[in-house]
mmCIF file of the N, C-alpha and C atoms, coordinates in Angstrom:
data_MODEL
# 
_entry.id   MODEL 
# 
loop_
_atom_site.group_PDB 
_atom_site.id 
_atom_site.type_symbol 
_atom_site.label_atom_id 
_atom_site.label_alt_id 
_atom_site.label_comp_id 
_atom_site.label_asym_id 
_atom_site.label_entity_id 
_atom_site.label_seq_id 
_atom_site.pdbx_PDB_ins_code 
_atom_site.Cartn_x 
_atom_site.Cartn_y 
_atom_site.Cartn_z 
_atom_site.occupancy 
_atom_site.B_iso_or_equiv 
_atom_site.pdbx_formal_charge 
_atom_site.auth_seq_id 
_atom_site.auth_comp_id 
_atom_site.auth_asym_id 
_atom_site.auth_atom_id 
_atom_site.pdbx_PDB_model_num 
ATOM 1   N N  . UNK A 1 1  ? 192.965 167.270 18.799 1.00 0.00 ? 1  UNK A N  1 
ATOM 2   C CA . UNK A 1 1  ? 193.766 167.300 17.612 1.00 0.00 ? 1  UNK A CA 1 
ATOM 3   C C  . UNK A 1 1  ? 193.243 168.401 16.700 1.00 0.00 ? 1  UNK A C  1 
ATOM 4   N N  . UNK A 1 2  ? 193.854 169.078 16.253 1.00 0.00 ? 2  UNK A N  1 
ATOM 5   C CA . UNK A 1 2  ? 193.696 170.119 15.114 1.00 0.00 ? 2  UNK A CA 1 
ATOM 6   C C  . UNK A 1 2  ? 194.112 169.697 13.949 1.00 0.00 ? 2  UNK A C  1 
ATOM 7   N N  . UNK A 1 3  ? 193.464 169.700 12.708 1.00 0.00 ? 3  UNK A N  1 
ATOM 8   C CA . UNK A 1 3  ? 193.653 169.228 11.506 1.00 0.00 ? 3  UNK A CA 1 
ATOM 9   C C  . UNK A 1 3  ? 194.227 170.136 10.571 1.00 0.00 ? 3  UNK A C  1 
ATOM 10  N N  . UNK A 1 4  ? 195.280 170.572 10.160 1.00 0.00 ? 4  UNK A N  1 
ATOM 11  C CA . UNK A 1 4  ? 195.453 171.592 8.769  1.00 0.00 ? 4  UNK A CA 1 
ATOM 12  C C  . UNK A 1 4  ? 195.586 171.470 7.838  1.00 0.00 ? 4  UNK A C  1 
ATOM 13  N N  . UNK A 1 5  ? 195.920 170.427 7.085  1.00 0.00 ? 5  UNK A N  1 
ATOM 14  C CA . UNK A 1 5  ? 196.096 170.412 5.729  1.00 0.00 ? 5  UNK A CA 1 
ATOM 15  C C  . UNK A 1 5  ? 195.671 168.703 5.158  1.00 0.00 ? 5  UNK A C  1 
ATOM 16  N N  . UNK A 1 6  ? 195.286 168.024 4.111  1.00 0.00 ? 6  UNK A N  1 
ATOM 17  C CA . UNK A 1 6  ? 194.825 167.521 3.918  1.00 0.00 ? 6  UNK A CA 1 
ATOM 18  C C  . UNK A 1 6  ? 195.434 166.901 2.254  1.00 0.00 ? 6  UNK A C  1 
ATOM 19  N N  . UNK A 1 7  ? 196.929 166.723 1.709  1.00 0.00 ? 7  UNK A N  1 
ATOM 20  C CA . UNK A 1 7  ? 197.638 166.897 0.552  1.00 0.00 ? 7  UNK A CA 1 
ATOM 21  C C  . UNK A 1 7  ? 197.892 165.166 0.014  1.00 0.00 ? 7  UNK A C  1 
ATOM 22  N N  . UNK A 1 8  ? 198.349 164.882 -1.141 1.00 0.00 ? 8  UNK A N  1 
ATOM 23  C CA . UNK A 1 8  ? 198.760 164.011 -1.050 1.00 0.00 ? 8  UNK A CA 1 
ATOM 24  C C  . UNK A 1 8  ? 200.693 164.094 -1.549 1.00 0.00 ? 8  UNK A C  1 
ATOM 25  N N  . UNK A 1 9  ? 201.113 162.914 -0.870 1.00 0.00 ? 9  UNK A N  1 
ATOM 26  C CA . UNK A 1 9  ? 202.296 162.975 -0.446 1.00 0.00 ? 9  UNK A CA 1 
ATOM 27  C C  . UNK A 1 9  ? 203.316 162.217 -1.911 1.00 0.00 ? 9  UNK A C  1 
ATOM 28  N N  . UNK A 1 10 ? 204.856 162.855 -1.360 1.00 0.00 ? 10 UNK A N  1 
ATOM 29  C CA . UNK A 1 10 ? 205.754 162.313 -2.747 1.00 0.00 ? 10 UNK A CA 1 
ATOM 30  C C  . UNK A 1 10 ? 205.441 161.086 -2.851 1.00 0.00 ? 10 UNK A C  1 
ATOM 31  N N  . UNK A 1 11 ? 204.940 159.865 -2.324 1.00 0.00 ? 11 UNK A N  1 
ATOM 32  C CA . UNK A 1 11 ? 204.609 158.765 -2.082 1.00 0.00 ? 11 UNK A CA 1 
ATOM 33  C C  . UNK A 1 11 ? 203.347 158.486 -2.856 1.00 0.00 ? 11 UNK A C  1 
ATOM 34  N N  . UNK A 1 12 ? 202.289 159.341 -3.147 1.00 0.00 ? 12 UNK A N  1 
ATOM 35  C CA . UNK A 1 12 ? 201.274 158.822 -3.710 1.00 0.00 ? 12 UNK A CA 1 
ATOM 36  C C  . UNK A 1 12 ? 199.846 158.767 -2.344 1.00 0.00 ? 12 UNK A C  1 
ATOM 37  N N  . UNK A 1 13 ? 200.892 158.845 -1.148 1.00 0.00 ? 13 UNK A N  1 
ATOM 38  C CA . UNK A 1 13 ? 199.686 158.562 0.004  1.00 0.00 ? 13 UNK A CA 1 
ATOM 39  C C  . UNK A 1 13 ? 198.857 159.867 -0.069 1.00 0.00 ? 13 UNK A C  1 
ATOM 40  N N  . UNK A 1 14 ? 197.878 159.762 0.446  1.00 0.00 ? 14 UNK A N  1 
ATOM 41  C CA . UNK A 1 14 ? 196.639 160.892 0.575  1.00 0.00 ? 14 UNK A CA 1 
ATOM 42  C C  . UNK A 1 14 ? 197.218 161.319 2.250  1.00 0.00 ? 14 UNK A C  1 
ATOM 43  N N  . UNK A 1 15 ? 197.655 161.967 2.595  1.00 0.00 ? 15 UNK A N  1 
ATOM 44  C CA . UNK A 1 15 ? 197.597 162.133 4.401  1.00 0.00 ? 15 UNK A CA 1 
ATOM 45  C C  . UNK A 1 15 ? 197.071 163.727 4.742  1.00 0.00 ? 15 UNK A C  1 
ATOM 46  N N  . UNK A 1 16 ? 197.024 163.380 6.174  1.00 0.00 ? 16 UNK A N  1 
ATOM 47  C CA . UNK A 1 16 ? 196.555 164.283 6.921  1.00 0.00 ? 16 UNK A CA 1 
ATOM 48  C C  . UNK A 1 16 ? 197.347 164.844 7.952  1.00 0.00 ? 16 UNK A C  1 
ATOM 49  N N  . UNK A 1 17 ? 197.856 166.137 7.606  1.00 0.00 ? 17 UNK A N  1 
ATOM 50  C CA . UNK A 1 17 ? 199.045 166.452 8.837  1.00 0.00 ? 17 UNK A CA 1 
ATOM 51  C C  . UNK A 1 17 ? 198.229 167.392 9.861  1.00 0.00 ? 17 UNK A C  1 
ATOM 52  N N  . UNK A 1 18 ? 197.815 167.200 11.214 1.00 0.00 ? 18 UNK A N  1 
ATOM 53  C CA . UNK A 1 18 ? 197.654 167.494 12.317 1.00 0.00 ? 18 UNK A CA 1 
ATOM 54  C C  . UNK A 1 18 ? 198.342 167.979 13.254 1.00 0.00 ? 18 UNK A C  1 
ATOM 55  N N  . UNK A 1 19 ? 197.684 168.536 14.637 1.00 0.00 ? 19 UNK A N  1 
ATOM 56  C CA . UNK A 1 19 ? 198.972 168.771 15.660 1.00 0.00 ? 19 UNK A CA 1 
ATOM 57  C C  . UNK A 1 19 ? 198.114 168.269 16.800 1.00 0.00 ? 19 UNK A C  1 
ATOM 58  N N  . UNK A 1 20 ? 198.407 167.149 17.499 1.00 0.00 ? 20 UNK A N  1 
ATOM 59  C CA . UNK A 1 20 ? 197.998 166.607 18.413 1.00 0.00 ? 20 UNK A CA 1 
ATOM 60  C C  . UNK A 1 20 ? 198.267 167.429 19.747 1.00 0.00 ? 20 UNK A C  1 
ATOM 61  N N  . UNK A 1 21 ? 197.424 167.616 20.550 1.00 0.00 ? 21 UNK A N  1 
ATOM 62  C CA . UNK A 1 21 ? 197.676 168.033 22.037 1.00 0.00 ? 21 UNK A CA 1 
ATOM 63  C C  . UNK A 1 21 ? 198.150 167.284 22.807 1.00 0.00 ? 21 UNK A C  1 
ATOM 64  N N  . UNK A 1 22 ? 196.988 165.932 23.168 1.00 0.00 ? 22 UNK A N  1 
ATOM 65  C CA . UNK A 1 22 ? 196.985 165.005 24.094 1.00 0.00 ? 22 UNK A CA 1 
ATOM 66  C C  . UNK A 1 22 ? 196.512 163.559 23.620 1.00 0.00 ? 22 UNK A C  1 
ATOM 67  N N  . UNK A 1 23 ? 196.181 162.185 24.026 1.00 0.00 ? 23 UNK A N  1 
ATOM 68  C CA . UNK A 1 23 ? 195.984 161.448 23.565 1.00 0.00 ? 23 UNK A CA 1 
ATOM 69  C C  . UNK A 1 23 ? 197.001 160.130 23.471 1.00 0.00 ? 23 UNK A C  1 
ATOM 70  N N  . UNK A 1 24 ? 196.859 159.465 22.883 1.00 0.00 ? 24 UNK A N  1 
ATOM 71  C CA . UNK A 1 24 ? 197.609 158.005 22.843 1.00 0.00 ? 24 UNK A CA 1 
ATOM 72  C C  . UNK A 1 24 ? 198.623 158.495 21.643 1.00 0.00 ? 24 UNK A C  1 
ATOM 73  N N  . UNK A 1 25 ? 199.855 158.245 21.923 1.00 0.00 ? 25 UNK A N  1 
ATOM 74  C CA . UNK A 1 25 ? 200.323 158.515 21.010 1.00 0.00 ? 25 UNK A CA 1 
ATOM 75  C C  . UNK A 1 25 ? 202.158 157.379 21.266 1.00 0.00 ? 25 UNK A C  1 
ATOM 76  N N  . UNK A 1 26 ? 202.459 156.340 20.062 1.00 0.00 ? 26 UNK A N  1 
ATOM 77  C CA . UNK A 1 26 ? 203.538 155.157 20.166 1.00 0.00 ? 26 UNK A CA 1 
ATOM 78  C C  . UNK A 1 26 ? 204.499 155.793 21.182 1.00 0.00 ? 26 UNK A C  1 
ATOM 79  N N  . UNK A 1 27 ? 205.370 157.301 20.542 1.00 0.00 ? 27 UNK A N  1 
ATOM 80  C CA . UNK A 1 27 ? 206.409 157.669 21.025 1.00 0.00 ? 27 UNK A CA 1 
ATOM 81  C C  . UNK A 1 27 ? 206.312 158.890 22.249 1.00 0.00 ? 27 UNK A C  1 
ATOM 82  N N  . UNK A 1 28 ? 205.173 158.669 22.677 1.00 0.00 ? 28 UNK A N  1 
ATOM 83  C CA . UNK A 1 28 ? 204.575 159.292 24.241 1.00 0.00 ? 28 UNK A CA 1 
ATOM 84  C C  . UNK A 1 28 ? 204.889 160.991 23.941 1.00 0.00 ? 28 UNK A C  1 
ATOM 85  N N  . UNK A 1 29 ? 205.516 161.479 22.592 1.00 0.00 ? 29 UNK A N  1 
ATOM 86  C CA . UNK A 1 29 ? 206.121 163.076 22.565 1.00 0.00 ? 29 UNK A CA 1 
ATOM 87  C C  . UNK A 1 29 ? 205.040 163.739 22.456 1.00 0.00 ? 29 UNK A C  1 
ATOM 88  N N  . UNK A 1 30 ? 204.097 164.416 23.398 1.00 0.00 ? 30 UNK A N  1 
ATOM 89  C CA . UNK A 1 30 ? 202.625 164.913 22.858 1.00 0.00 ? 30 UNK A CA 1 
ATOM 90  C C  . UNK A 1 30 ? 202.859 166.365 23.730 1.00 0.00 ? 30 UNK A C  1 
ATOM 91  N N  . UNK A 1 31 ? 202.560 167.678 23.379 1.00 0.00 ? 31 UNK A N  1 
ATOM 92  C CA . UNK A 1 31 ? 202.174 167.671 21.996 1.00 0.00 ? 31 UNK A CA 1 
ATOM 93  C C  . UNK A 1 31 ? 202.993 167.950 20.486 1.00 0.00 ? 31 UNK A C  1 
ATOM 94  N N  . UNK A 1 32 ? 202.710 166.788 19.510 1.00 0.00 ? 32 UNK A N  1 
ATOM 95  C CA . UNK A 1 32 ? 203.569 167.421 18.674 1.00 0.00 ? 32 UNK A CA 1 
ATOM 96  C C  . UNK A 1 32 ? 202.659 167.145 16.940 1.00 0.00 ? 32 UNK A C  1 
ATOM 97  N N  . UNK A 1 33 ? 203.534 167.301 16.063 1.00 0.00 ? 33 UNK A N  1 
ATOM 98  C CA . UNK A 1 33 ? 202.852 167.514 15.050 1.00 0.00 ? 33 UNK A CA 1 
ATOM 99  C C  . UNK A 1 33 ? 202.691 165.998 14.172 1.00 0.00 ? 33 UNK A C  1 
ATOM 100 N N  . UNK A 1 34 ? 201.861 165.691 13.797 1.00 0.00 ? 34 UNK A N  1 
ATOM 101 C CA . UNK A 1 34 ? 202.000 164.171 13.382 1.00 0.00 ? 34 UNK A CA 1 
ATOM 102 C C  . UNK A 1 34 ? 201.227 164.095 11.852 1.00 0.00 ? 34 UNK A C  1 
ATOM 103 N N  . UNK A 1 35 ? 201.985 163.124 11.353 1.00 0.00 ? 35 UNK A N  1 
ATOM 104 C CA . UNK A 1 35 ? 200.844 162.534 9.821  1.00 0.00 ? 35 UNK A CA 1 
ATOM 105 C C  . UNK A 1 35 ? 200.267 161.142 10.117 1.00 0.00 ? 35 UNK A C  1 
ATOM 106 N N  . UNK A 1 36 ? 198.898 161.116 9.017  1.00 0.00 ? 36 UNK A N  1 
ATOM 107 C CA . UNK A 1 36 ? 197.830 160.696 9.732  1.00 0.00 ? 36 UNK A CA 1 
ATOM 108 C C  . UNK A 1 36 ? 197.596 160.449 7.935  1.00 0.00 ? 36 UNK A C  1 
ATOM 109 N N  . UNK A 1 37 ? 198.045 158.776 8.111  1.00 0.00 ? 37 UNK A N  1 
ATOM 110 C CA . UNK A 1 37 ? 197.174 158.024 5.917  1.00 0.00 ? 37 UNK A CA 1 
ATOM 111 C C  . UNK A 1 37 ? 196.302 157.833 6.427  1.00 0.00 ? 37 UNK A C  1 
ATOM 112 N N  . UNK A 1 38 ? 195.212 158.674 5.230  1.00 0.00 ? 38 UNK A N  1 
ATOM 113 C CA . UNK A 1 38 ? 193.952 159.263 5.310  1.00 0.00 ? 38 UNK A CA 1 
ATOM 114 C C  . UNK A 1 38 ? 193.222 157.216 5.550  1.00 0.00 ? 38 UNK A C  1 
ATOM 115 N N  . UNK A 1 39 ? 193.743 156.485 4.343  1.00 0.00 ? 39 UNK A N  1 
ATOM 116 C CA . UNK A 1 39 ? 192.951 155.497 4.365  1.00 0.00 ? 39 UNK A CA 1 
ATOM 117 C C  . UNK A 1 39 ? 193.423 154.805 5.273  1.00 0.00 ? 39 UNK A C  1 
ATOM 118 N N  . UNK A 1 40 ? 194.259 154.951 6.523  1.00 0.00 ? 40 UNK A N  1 
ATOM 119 C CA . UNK A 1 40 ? 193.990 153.990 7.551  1.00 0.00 ? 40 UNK A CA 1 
ATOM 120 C C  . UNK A 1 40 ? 193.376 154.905 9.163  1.00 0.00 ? 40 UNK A C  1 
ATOM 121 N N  . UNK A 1 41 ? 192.662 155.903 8.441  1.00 0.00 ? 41 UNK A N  1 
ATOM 122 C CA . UNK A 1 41 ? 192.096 156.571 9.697  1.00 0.00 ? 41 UNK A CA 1 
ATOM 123 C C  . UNK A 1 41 ? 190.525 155.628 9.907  1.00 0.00 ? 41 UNK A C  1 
ATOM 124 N N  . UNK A 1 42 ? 190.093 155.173 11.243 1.00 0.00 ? 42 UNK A N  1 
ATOM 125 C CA . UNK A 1 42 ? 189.024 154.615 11.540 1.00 0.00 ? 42 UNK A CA 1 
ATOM 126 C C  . UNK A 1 42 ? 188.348 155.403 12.836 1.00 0.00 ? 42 UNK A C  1 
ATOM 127 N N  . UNK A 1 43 ? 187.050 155.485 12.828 1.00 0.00 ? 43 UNK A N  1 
ATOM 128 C CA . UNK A 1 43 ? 186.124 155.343 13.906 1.00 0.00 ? 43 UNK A CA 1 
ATOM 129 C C  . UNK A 1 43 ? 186.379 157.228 14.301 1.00 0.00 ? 43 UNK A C  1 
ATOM 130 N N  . UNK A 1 44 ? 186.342 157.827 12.559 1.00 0.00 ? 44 UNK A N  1 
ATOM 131 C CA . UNK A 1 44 ? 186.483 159.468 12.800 1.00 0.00 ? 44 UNK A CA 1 
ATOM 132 C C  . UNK A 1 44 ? 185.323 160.305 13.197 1.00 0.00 ? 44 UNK A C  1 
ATOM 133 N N  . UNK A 1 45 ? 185.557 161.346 14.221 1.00 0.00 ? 45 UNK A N  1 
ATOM 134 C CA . UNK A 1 45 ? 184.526 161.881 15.024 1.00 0.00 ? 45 UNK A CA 1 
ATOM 135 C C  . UNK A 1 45 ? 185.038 163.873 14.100 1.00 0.00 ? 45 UNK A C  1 
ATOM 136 N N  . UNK A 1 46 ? 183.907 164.029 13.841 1.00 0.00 ? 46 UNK A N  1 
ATOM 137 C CA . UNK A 1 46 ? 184.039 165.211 13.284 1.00 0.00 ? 46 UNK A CA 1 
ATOM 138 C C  . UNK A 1 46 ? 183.445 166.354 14.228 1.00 0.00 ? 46 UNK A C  1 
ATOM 139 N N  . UNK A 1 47 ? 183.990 167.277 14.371 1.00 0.00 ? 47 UNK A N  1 
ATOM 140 C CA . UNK A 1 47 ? 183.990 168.307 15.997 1.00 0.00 ? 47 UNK A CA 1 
ATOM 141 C C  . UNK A 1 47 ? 183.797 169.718 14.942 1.00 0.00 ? 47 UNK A C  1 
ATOM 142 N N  . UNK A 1 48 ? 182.556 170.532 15.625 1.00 0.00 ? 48 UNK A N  1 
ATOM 143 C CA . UNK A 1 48 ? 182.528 172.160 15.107 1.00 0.00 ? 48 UNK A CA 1 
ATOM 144 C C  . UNK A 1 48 ? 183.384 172.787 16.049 1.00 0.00 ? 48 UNK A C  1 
ATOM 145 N N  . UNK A 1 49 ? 184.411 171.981 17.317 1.00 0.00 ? 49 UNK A N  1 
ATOM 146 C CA . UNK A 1 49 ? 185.232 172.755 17.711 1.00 0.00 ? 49 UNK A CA 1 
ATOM 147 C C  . UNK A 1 49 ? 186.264 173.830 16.692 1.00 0.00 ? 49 UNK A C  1 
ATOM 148 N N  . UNK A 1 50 ? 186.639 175.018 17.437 1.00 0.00 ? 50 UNK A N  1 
ATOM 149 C CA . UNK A 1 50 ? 187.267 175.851 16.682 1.00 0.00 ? 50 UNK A CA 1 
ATOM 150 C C  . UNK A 1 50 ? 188.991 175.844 17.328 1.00 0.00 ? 50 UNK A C  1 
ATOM 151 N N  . UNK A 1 51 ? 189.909 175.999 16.303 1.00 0.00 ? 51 UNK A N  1 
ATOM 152 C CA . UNK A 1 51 ? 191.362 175.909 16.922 1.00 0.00 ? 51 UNK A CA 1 
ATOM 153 C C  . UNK A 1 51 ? 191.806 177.062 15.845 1.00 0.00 ? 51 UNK A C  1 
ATOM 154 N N  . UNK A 1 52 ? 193.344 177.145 16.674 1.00 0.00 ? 52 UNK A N  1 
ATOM 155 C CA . UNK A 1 52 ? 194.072 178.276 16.426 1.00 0.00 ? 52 UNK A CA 1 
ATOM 156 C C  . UNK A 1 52 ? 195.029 177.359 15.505 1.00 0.00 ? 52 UNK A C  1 
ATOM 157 N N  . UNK A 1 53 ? 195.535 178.204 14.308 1.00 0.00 ? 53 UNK A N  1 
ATOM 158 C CA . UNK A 1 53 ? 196.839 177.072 13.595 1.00 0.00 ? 53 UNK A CA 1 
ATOM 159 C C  . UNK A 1 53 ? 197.507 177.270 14.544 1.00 0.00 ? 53 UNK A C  1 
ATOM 160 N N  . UNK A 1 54 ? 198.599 175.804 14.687 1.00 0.00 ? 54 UNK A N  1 
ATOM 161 C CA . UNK A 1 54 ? 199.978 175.647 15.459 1.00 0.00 ? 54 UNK A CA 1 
ATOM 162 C C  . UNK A 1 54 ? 200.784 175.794 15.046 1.00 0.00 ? 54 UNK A C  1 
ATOM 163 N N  . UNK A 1 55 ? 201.806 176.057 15.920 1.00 0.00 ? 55 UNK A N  1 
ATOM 164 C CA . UNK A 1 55 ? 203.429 176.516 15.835 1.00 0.00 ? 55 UNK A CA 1 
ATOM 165 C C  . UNK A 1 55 ? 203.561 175.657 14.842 1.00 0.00 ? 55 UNK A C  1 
ATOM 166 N N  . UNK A 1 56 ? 204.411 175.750 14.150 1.00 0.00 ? 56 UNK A N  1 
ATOM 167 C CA . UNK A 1 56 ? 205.455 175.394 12.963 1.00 0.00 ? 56 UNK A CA 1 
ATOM 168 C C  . UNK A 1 56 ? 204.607 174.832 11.669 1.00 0.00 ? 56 UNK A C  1 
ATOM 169 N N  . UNK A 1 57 ? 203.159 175.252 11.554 1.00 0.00 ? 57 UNK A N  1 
ATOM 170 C CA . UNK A 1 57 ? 202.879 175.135 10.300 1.00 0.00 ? 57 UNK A CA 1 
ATOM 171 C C  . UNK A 1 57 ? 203.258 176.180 9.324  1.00 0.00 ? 57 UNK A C  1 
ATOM 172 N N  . UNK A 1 58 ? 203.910 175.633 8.127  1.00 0.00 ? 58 UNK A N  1 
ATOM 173 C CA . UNK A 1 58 ? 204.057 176.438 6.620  1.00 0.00 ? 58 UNK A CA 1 
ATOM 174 C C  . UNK A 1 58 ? 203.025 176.108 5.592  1.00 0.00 ? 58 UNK A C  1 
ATOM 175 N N  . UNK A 1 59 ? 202.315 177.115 5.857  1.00 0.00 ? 59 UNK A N  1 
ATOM 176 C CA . UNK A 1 59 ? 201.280 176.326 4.812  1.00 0.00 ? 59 UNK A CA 1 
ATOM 177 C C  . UNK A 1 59 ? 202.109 176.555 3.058  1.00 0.00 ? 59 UNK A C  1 
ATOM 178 N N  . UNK A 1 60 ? 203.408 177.246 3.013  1.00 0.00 ? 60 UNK A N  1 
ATOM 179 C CA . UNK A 1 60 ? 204.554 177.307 1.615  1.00 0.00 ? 60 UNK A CA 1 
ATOM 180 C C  . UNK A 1 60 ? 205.371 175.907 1.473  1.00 0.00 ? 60 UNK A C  1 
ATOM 181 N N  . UNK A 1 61 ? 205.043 175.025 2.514  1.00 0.00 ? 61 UNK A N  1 
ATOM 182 C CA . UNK A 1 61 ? 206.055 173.776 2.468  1.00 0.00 ? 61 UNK A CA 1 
ATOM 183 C C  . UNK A 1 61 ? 205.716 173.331 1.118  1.00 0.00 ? 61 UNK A C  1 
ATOM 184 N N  . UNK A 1 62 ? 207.460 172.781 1.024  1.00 0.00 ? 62 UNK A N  1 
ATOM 185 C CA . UNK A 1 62 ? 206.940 171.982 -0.441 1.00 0.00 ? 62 UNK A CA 1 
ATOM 186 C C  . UNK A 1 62 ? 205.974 170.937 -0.509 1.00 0.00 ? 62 UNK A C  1 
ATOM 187 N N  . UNK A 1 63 ? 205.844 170.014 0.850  1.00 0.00 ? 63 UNK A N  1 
ATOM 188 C CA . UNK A 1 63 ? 205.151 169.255 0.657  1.00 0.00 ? 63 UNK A CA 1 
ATOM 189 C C  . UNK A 1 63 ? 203.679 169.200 0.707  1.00 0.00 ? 63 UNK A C  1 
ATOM 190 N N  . UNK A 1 64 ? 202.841 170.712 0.725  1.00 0.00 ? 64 UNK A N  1 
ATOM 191 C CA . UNK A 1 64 ? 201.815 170.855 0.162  1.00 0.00 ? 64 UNK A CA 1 
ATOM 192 C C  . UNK A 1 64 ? 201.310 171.327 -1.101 1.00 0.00 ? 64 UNK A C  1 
ATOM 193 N N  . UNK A 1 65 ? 202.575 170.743 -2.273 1.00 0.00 ? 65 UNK A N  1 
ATOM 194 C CA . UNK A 1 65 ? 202.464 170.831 -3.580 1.00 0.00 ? 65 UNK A CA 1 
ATOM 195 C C  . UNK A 1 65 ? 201.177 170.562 -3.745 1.00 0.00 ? 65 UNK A C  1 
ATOM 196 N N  . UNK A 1 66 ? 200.767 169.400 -3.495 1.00 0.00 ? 66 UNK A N  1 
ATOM 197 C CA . UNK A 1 66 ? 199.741 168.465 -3.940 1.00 0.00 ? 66 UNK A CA 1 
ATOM 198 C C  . UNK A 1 66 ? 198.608 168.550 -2.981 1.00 0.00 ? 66 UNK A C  1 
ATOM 199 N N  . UNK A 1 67 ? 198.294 169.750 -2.287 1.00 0.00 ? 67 UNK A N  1 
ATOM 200 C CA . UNK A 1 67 ? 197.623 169.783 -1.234 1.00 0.00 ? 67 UNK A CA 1 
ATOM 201 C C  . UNK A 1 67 ? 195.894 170.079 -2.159 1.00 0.00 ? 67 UNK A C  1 
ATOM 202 N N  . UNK A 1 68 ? 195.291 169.036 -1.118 1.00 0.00 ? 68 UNK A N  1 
ATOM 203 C CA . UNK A 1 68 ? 193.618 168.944 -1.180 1.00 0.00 ? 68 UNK A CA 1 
ATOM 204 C C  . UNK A 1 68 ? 192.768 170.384 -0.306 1.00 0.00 ? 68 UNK A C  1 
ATOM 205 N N  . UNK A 1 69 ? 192.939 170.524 0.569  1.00 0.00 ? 69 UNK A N  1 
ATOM 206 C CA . UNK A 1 69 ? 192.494 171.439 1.382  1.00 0.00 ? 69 UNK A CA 1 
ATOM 207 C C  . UNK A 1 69 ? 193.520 172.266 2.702  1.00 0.00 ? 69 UNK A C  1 
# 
């Protein structure tokens, strides 16, 4: 998983929008781009792996008005 942005949402939620490769994922569509509420992430493994940004990030979207990192 690659992590890019880190904002909080029109909602008030804190999330984390990612782009998953591989992995468990409900609707089996992998790889694709997914959000991720920060406070129901558990059992997080932090990696000095290095990634390339993925296709269809805007880092101009509106919805990183409120963006943390």
């Amino acid at each position: 998983m690659s992590p890019h942005a880190i904002y909080v949402s029109s909602t008030g939620k804190t999330n984390l929008d990612a782009f998953q490769y591989d992995g468990f994922s409900k609707t089996g569509n992998l790889p694709a781009w997914r959000i991720f509420t920060l406070s129901k992430i558990e059992n997080l493994q932090i990696s000095d792996e290095k990634f390339e940004i993925a296709d269809g990030y805007d880092v101009n979207s509106d919805k990183y008005n409120n963006c943390i990192i």
